[in-house]
N, C-alpha and C positions, 0 to 999 in steps of 0.2 A: 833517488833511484826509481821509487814509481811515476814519479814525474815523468822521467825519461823515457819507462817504459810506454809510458801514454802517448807522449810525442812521438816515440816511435812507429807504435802502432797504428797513431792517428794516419803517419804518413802514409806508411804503409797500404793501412787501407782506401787511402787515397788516391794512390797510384793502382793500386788493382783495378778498382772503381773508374779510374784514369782510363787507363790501358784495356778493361773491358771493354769500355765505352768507344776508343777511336777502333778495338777492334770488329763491332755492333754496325758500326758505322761503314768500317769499311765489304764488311759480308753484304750490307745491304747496295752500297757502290755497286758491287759486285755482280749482286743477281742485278738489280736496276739495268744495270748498260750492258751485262755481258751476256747474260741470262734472258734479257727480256721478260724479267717475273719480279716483282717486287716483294720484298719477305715483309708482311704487316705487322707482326709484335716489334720490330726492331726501332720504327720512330719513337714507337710508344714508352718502350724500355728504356733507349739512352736517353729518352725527353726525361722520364723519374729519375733514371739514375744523376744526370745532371744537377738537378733539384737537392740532391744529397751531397754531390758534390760540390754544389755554391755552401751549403747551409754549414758543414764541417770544412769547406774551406778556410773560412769565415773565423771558426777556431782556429785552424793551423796558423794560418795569417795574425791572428791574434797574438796565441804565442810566442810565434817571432816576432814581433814590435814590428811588425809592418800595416797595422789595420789605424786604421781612422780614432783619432784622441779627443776626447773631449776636451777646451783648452779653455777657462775662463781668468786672461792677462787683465782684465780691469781690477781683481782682488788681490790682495796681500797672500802670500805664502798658506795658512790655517785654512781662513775663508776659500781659497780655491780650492783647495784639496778636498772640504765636504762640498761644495757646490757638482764638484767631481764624480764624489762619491754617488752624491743623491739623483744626479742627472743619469749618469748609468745606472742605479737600480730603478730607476721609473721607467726608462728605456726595456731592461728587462721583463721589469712588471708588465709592461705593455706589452710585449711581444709575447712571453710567453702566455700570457692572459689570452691575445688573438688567438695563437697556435693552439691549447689545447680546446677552445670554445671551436675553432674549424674541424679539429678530428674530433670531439664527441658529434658535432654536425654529420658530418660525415659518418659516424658508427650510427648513429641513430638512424640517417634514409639509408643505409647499404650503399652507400652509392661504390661502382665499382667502374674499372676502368674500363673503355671500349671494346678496346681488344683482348686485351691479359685477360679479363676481369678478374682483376685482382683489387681488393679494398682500397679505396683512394686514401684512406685513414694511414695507411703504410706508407703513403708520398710522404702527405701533409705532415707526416709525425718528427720530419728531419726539422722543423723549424723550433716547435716546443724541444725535444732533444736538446738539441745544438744549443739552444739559448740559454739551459737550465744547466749545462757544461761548461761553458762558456761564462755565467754567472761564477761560478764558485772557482771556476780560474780565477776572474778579473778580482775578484775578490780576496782571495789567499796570496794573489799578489803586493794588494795594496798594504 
């Protein structure tokens, strides 16, 4: 049941996030050609929000057994399954190792976005996130 709820939700906020986004895009259409005035926070915005939405895509795609499998056919049955195992959590370890070493980078110079300035730590943070959700999926699966 909470499974569900999460799938649900994942989606959910993935279409908001969606639909935000093509609506960002099409306001700035908008002013651009019709307006003659380009709105500046809007490339900046759907450019992060993107970035969120590849990173929890990524999970959703997951979920459904549509994402990318680690496949090691040269081992016997046992043996592939921990080669499996081990190749995905090194993968994890790696990423979220990179992700949260880039957002304390990031907390430590301020660095802040161009236009918003809003903390680039808030971008960067959908990678470490995603990854460490994403982990204990692939895992309670197996």
């Amino acid at each position: 049941m909470c499974r569900m709820k999460n799938k649900n939700l994942l989606e959910f906020l993935l279409i908001i996030f969606l639909a935000f986004t093509v609506a960002l895009v099409s306001v700035q259409i908008f002013s651009r050609y019709i307006l003659h005035s380009s709105l500046s926070y809007t490339d900046e915005l759907v450019r992060y929000m993107f970035i969120w939405i590849v990173f929890w895509g990524i999970v959703f795609a997951q979920e459904h057994g549509e994402h990318i499998a680690f496949e090691f056919s040269l081992f016997s049955g046992r043996i592939q399954k921990r080669l499996r195992q081990w190749s995905i959590t090194i993968y994890f370890v790696i990423f979220f190792y990179l992700g949260v070493k880039l957002v304390i980078f990031q907390i430590e110079t301020a660095q802040r976005s161009a236009v918003l300035r809003m903390p680039m730590f808030i971008v960067t943070a959908a990678l470490p996130l995603s990854v460490v959700y994403l982990f204990f999926r692939v895992m309670r699966k197996r």
